[in-house]
N, C-alpha and C positions, 0 to 999 in steps of 0.2 A: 143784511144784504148778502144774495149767495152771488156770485158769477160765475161763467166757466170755460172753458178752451179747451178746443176739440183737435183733435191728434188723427194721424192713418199712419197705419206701414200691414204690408204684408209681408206671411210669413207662411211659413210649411210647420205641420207638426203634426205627429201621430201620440195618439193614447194607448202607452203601451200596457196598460192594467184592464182596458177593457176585455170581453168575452173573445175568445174563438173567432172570426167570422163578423164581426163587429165593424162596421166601413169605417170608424173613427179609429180605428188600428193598423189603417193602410195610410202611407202618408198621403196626405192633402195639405190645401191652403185655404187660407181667409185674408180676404181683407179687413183687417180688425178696426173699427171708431173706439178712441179713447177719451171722454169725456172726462176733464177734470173739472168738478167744483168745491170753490172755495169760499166760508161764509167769515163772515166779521162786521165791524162800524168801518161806515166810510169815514175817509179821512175827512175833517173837516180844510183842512189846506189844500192838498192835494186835489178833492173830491172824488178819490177813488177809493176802493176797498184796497187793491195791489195792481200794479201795472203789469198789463197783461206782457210785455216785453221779458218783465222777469219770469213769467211763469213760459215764457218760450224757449230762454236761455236753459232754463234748468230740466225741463221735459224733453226737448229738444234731444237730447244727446242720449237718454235712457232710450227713447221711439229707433233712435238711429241705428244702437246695438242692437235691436229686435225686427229692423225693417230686411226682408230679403234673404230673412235667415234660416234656418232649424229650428225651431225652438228649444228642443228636445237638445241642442247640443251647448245651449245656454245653461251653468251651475244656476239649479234652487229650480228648473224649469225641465228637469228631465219627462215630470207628466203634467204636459201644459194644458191643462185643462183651464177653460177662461178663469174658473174660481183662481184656481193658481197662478195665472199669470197679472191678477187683480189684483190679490196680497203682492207679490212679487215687485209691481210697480208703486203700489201702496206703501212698500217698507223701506223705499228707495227716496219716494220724493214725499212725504209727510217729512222728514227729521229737516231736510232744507226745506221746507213751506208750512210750515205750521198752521197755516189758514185751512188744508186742505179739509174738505169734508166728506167727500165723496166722491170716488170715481166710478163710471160707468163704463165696462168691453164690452163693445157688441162685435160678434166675430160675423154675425149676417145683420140684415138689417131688421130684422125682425126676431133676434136672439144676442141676450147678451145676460151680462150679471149688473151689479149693483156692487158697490163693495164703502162700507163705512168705518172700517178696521176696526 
């Protein structure tokens, strides 16, 4: 069984390693979707895989230091390109969710990464 729980916060950031002249090198912002999914056996008691309450408490507060910020002034996020800020939240809430399987950043809605660690 996979599930999953979907996140927002916006944020500013520029791409300081890009070209010259590069518009991802001037600050802007996204509104970024953070898709977390988590695969396992449902419980047979429960009948859930994990309650989504715990996966709000614990993502919750990582979305809240990145909503309305710089990113670029968050340590491990100075070049916040989505791949990076995918591992970044990847390395943060796998060790508390062990179920995690996959998260998804789309910083448009039509662009985003993947991330399976």
């Amino acid at each position: 069984m996979i599930i999953y729980k979907k996140f927002s916060f916006d944020s500013a950031h520029f791409l300081p390693h890009v070209p010259e002249g590069h518009k991802c090198g001037r600050m802007h912002g996204h509104t970024y979707t953070l898709t977390a999914y988590f695969e396992g056996e449902i419980d047979p008691v429960m009948g859930w895989l994990i309650d989504f309450t715990e996966v709000k408490e614990i993502i919750s507060p990582l979305i809240k230091s990145l909503d309305h910020r710089l990113l670029n002034d968050i340590p491990g996020l100075e070049n916040p390109t989505s791949e990076v800020i995918s591992k970044w939240l990847w390395d943060r809430i796998k060790p508390e969710m062990p179920l995690l399987c996959k998260i998804e950043l789309n910083e448009t809605p039509g662009t985003g990464v993947i991330y399976q660690g």
